[in-house]
Structure formats: structure tokens, C-alpha cells
N, C-alpha and C positions, 0 to 999 in steps of 0.2 A: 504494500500500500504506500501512496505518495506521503502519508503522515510520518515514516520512518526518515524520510528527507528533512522536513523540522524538526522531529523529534530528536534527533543524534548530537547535534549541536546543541541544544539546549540542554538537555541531559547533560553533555560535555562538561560543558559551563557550571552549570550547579551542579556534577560528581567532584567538582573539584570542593565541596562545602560540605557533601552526605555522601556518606556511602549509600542509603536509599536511593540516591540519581546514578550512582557507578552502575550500579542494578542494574537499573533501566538504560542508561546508555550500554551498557554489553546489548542488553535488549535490542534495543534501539540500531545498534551495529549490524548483531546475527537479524533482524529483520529484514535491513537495508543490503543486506549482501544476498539475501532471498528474494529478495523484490528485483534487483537488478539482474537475476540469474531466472526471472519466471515462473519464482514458486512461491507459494501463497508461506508467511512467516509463521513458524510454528512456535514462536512465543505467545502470542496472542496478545501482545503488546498493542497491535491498533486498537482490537476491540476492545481492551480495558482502556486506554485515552477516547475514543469511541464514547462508549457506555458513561465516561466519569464526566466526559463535557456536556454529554447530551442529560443526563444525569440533572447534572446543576441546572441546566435550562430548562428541562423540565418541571422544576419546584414552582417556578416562576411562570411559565405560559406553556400549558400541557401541547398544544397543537404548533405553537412554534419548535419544541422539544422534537417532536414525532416527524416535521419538517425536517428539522436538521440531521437527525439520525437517516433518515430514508436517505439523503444526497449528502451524508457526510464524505464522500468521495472527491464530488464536485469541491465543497466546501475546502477540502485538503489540498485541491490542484488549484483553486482560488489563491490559497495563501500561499505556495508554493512560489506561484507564479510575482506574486507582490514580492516577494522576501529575494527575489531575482533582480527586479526591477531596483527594489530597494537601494541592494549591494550595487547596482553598478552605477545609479545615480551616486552614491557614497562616493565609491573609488574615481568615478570620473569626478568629481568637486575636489575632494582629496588631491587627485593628479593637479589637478588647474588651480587648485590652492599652494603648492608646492613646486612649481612651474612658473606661474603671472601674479602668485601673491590674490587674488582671491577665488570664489568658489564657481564665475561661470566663463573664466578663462580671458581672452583678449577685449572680449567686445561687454567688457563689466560697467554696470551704471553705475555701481557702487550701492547696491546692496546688500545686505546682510548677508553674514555669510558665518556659519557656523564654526567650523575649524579657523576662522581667527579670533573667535570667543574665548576658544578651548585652549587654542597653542600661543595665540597671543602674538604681536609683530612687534618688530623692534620698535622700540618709543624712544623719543628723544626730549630730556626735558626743555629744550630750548629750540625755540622755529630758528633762530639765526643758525642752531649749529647742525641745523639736516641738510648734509650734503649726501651726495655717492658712497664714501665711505664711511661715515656716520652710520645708515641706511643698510649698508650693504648694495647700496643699486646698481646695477650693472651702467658701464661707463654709457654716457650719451645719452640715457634716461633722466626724465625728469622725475626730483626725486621731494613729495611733496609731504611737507610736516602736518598732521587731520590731528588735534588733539592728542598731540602727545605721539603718536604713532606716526612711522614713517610709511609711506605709500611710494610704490611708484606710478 
């Protein structure tokens, strides 16, 4: 089942906290190496994530419950498919963050941009003293002082 594709990373991530998630990600692993090989997982590890989400939604709205469970398939290659998209918007921002200095590459308006919330750009406490090398800017670049941060 496509659930074995999120479920191995996350598991990942939290068996490094529980050995309850070590569990499941072995799970999670010997699943994924049956799913890609065309055999149905004989952990039963979907049907217990299966049964525990659809579970929960069902306390809550019996018929949306029964909904989810009938197309939990769909619902798996839904999020599959986002968690794809996701990753490569990330890395390509990442890339052209680390490249042009912000997140949507040469032709930026200068909006926000996450990875320099996080990693922070050189700031300069004084506009007189941002030059190129202050800055880091590559030569022949204009190299603009924004509140303390240098820009090119």
C-alpha cells in the first residue's frame, strides 16, 4: 500500500524518540519492500494506520469515517502525491536560496522567504559599511544594506 511511503519516514523520525516507532518503522520498511516487489504487506501495518485514523474520524462524523475508510487508498496516493510536491518546492527554494540569496531565484520581488528567517543573512550594523566584502557579494553586484541585512 502507498501508506508504507509516509509511513517509513515518519516512523524514522520518531524511532529515533520510542522504541514503539523503531517497531513500526521495521514495519513500515518490511511493508515498503512488499509493496514495491507486488505483494500485498504481511505486517498489517496499513490496516492498523487504516483502522486507527479512520477510527478517530469516526467518533466524530460516522459517515465521513465510512467515506474515508472505503477510499483510504485514494486518500494515501492524495498525500503521497502532496508530500512530493512539497519536497521539491522545499529543495528548489533551498537551491535558489543558497544560489541568489532568496527563495524564488533571479527574478525575486523581494518577498518573504523562509530559509532566511531560519539561516539568517549577513547583517551589517552600519548602511555606510555594506560593501562586496562586508556582504560577501560577488564582485560587480550591487550590494544593498535592508535593515541591518545585507542583500544583493
Amino acid at each position: 500500500m502507498v501508506l508504507c511511503f509516509i509511513a517509513l519516514p515518519v516512523f524514522l523520525i520518531l524511532g529515533i524518540f520510542s522504541v514503539k516507532y523503531r517497531i513500526l518503522a521495521r514495519d513500515a520498511l518490511d511493508c515498503l519492500g512488499r509493496t514495491i516487489t507486488f505483494r500485498k504487506c504481511k505486517s498489517g501495518l496499513d490496516d492498523r494506520i487504516k483502522s486507527h485514523v479512520t477510527g478517530k474520524v469516526i467518533k466524530k462524523n460516522h459517515k465521513l469515517g465510512l467515506f474515508i475508510y472505503k477510499n483510504f487508498q485514494l486518500f494515501s496516493i492524495i498525500f503521497i502525491i502532496i508530500l512530493i510536491i512539497s519536497l521539491v518546492f522545499s529543495i528548489t527554494g533551498y537551491a535558489n536560496y543558497l544560489k541568489y540569496g532568496n527563495c524564488n531565484g533571479p527574478e525575486d520581488d523581494g518577498s518573504f522567504c523562509v530559509y532566511e528567517e531560519i539561516l539568517g543573512g549577513d547583517t551589517c550594523d552600519h548602511p555606510e559599511e555594506c560593501t562586496n566584502d562586508a556582504c560577501n557579494c560577488e564582485s560587480g553586484s550591487n550590494c544593498i544594506c535592508d535593515s541591518g541585512t545585507c542583500k544583493n
